[in-house]
N, CA, C and O of each residue as an XYZ file, in Angstrom:
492
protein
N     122.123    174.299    191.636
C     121.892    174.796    190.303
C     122.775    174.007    189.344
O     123.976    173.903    189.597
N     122.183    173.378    188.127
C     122.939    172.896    187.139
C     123.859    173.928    186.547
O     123.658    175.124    186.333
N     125.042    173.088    186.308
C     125.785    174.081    185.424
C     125.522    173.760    183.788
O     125.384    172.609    183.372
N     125.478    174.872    182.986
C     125.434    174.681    181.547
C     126.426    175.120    181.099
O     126.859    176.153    181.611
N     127.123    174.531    180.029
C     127.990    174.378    179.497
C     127.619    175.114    178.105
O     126.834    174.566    177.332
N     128.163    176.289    177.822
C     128.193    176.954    176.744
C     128.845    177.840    176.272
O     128.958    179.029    176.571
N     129.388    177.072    175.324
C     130.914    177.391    174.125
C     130.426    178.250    173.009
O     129.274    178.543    172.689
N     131.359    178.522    172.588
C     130.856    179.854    171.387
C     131.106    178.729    170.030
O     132.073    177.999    169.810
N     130.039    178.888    169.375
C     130.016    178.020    168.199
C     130.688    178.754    166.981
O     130.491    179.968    166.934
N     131.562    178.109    165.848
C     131.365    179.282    164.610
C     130.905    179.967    163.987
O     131.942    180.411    163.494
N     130.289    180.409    163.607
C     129.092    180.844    162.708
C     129.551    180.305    161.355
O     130.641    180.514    160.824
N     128.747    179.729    160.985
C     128.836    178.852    159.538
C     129.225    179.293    158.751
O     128.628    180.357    158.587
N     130.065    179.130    157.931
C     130.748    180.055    156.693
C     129.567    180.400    155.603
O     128.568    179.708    155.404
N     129.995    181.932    154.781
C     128.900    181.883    154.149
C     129.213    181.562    153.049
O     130.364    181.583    152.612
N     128.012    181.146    152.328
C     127.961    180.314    151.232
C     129.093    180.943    149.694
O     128.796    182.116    149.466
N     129.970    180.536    148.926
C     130.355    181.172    148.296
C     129.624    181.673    146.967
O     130.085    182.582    146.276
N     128.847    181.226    146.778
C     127.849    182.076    146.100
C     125.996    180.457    146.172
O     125.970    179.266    146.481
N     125.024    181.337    145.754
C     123.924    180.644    145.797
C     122.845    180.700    144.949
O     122.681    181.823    144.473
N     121.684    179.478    144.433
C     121.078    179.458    143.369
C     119.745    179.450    143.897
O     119.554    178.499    144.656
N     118.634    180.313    143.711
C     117.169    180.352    144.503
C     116.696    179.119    143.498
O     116.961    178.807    142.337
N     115.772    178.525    144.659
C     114.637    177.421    143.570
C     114.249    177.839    142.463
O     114.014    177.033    141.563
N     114.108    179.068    142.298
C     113.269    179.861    140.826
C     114.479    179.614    140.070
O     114.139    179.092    139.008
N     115.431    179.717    140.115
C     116.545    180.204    139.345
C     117.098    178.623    138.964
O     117.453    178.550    137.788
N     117.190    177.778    139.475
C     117.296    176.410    139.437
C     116.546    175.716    138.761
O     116.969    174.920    137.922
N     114.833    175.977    139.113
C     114.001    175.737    138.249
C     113.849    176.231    136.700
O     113.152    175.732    135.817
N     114.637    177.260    136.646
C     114.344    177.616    134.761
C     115.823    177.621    134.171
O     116.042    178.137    133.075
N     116.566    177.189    134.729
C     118.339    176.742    134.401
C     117.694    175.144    133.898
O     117.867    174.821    132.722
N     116.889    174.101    134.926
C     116.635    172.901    134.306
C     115.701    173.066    133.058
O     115.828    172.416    132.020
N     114.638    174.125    133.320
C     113.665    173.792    131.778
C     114.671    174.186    130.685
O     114.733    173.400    129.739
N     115.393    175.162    130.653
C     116.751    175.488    129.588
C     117.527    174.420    129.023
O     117.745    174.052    127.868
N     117.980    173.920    130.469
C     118.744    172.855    129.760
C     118.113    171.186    129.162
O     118.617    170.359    128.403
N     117.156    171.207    129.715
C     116.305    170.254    128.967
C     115.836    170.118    127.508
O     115.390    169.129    126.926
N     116.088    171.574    127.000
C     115.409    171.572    125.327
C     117.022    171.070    124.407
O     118.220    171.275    124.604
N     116.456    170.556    123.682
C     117.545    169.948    122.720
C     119.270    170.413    122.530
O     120.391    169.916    122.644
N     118.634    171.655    122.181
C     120.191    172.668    121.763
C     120.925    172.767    123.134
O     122.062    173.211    123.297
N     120.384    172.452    123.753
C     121.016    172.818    125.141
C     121.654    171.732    125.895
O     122.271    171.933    126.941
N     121.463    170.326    125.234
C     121.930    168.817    125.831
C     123.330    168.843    125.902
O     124.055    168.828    124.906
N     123.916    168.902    127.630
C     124.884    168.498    127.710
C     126.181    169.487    128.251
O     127.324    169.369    128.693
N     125.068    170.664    127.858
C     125.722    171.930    128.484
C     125.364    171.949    130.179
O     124.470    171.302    130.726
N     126.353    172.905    130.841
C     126.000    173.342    131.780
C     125.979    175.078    131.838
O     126.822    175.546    131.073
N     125.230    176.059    132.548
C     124.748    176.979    133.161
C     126.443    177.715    133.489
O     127.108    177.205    134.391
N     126.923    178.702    132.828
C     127.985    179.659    133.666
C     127.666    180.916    133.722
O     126.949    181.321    132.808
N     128.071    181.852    134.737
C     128.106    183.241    135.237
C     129.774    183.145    135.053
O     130.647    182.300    135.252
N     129.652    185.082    134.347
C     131.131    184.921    134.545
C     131.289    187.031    134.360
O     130.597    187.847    133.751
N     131.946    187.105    134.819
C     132.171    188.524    135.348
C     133.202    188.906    134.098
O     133.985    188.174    133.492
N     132.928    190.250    133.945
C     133.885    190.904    132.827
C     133.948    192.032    132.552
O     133.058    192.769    132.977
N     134.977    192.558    131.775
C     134.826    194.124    132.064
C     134.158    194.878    131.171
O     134.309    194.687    129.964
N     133.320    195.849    131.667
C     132.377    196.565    130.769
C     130.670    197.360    131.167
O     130.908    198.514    131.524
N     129.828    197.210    131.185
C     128.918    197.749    131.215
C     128.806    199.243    131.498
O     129.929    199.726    131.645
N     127.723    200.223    131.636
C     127.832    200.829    132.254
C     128.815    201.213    133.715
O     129.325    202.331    133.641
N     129.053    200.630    134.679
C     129.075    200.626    135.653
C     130.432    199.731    136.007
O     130.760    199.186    137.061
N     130.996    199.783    134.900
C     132.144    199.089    134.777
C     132.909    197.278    134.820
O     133.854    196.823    134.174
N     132.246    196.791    135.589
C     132.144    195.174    135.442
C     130.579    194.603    134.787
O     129.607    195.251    135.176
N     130.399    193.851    134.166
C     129.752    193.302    133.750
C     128.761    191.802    133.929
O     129.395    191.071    133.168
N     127.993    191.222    134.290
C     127.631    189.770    134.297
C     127.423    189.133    133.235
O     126.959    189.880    132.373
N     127.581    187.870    132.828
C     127.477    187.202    131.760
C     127.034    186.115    131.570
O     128.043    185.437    131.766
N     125.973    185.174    131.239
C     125.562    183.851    131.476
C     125.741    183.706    129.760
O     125.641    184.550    128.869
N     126.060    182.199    129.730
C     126.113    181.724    128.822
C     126.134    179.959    128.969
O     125.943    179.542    130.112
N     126.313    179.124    128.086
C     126.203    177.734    128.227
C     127.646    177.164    127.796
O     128.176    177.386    126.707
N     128.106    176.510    128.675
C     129.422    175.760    128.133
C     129.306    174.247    128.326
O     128.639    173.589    129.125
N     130.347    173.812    127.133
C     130.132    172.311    127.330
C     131.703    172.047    128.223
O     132.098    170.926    128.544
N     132.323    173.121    128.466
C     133.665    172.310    129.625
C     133.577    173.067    130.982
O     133.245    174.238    131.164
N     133.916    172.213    131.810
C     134.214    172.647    132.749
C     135.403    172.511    133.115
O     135.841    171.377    132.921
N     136.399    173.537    133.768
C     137.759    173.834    133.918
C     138.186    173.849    134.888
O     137.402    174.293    135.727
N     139.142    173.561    135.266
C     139.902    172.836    136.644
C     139.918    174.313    137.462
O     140.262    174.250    138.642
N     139.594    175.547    136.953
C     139.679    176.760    138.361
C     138.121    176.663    138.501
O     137.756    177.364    139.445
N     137.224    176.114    137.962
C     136.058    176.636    137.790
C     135.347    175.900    139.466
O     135.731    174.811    139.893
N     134.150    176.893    140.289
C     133.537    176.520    140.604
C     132.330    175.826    140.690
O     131.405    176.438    140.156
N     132.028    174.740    141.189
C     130.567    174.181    140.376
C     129.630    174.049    141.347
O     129.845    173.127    142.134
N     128.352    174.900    141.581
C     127.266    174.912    142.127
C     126.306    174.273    141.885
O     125.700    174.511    140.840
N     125.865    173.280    142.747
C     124.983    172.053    142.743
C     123.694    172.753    143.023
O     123.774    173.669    143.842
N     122.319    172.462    142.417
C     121.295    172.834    143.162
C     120.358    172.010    142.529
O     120.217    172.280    141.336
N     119.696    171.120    142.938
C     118.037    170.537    142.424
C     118.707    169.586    141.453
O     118.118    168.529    141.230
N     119.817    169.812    140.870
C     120.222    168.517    139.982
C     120.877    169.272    138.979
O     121.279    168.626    138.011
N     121.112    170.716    138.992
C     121.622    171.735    138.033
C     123.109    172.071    138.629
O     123.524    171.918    139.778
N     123.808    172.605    137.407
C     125.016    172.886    138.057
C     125.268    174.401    137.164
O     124.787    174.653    136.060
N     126.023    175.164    137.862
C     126.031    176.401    137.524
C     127.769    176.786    138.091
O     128.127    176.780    139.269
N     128.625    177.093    136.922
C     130.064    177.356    136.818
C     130.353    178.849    137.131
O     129.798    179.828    136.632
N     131.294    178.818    138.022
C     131.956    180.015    138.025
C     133.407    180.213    137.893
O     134.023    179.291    138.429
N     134.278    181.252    137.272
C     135.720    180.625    137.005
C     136.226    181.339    138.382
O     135.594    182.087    139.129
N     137.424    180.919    138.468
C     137.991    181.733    139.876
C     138.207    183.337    139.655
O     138.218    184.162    140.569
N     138.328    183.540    138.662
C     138.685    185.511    138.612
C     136.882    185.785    139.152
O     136.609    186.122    140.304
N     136.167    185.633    138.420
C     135.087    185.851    138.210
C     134.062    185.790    140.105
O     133.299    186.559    140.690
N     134.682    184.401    140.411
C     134.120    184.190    141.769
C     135.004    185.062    142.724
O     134.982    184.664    143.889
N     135.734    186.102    142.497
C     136.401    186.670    143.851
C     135.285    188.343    143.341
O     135.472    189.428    143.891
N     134.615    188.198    142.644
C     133.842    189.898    142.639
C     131.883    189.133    142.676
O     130.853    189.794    142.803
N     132.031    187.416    142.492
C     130.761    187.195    143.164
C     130.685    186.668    144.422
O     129.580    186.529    144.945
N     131.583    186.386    144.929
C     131.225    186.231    146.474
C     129.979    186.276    147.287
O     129.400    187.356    147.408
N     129.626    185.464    147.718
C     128.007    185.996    148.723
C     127.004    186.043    147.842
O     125.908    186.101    148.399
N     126.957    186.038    146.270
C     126.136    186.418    145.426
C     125.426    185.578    145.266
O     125.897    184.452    145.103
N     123.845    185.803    145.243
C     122.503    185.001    144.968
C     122.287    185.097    143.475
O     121.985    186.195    143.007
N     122.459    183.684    142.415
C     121.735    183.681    141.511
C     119.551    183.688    141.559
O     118.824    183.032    142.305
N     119.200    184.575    140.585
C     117.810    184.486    141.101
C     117.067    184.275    139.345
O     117.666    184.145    138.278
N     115.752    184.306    139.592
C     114.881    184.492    138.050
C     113.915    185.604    138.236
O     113.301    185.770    139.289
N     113.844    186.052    137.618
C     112.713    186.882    137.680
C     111.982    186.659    136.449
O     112.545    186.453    135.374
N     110.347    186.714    136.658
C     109.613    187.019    135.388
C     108.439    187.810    135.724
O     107.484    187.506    136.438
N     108.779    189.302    134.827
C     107.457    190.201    135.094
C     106.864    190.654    134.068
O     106.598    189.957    133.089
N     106.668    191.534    134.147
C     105.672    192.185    132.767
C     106.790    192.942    132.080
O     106.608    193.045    130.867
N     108.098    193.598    132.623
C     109.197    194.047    131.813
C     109.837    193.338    130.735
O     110.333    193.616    129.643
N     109.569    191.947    131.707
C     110.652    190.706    130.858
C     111.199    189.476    131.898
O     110.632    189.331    132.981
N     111.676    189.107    131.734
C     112.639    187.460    132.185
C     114.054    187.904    132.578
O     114.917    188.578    132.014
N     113.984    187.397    133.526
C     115.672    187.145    133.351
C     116.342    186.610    134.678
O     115.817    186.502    135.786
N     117.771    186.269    134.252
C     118.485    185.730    135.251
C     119.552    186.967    135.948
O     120.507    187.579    135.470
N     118.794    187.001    137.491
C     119.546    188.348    138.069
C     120.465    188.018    139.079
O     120.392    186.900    139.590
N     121.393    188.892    139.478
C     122.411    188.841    140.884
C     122.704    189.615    141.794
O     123.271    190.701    141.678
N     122.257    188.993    142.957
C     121.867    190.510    144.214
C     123.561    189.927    144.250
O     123.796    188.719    144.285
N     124.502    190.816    144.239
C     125.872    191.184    145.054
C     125.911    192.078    145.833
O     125.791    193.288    145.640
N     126.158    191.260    147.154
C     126.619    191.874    148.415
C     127.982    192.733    148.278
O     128.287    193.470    149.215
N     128.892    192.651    147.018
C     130.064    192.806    146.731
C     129.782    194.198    145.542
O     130.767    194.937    145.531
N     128.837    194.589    144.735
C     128.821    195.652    144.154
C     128.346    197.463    145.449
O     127.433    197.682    146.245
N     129.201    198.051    145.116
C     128.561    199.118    145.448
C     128.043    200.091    145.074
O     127.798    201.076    145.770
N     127.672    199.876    143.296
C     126.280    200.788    142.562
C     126.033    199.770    141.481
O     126.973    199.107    141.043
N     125.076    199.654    141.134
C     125.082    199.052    139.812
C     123.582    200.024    138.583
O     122.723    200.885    138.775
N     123.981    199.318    137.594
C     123.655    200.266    136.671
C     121.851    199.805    137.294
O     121.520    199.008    138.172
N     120.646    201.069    136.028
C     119.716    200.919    135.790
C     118.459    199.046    135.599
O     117.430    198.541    136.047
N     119.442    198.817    134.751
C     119.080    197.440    133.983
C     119.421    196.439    135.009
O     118.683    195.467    135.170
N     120.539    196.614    135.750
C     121.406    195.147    136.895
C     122.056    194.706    135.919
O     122.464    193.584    136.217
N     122.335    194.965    135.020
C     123.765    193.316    134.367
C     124.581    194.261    134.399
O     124.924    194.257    133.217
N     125.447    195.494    135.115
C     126.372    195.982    135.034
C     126.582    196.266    136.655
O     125.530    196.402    137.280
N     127.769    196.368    137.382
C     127.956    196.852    138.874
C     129.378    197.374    139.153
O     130.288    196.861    138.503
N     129.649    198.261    139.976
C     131.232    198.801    140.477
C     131.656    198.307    141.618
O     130.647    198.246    142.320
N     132.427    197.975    142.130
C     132.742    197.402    143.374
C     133.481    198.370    143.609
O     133.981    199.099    142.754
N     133.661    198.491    145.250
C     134.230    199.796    146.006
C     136.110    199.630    146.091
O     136.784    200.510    146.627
């Protein structure tokens, strides 16, 4: 009988946070229109909403030496370090339905979040 040789592998670290194709795809049509040349895409956590922390996207033209920078399709999307220790694991996504548009975040790291999603509590 052959012997097989089998070691316990790591399990791959998980991603520190991530951008779906949808969400990548309408971060580039954004940043493609004029007003928007040159900016990049940030999420940034803060205190407030309902539910006590808050999400926040907005467009900046710097990027800052704590900041994380998420590559996807040719887009880059900033996170600052306070901000990335309550998104952890977190999927940027898009949605577009008959409610409305928008840019959402499943966190593995909230444990209620409000009605709407741009507000969450962590445990």
């Amino acid at each position: 009988m052959d012997e097989v040789d089998i070691r316990a592998q790591p399990a791959p670290a998980p991603a520190l946070l991530t951008v779906t194709d949808r969400a990548a795809k309408r971060i580039a049509e954004l940043l493609a229109q004029p007003q928007h040349a040159g900016l990049t895409l940030r999420l940034a956590v803060s205190g407030g909403g309902c539910s006590g922390f808050a999400y926040g996207f907005s467009f900046d033209d710097e990027i800052r030496d704590d900041d994380l920078v998420i590559e996807k399709g040719g887009i880059k999307v900033l996170v600052d370090e306070v901000s990335l220790d309550y998104l952890r694991g977190s999927e940027i996504d898009y949605t577009d339905e008959m409610i409305g548009a928008a840019f959402t975040v499943r966190n593995p790291n909230a444990a209620s979040s409000c009605g709407c999603g741009n507000s969450f509590s962590v445990a």
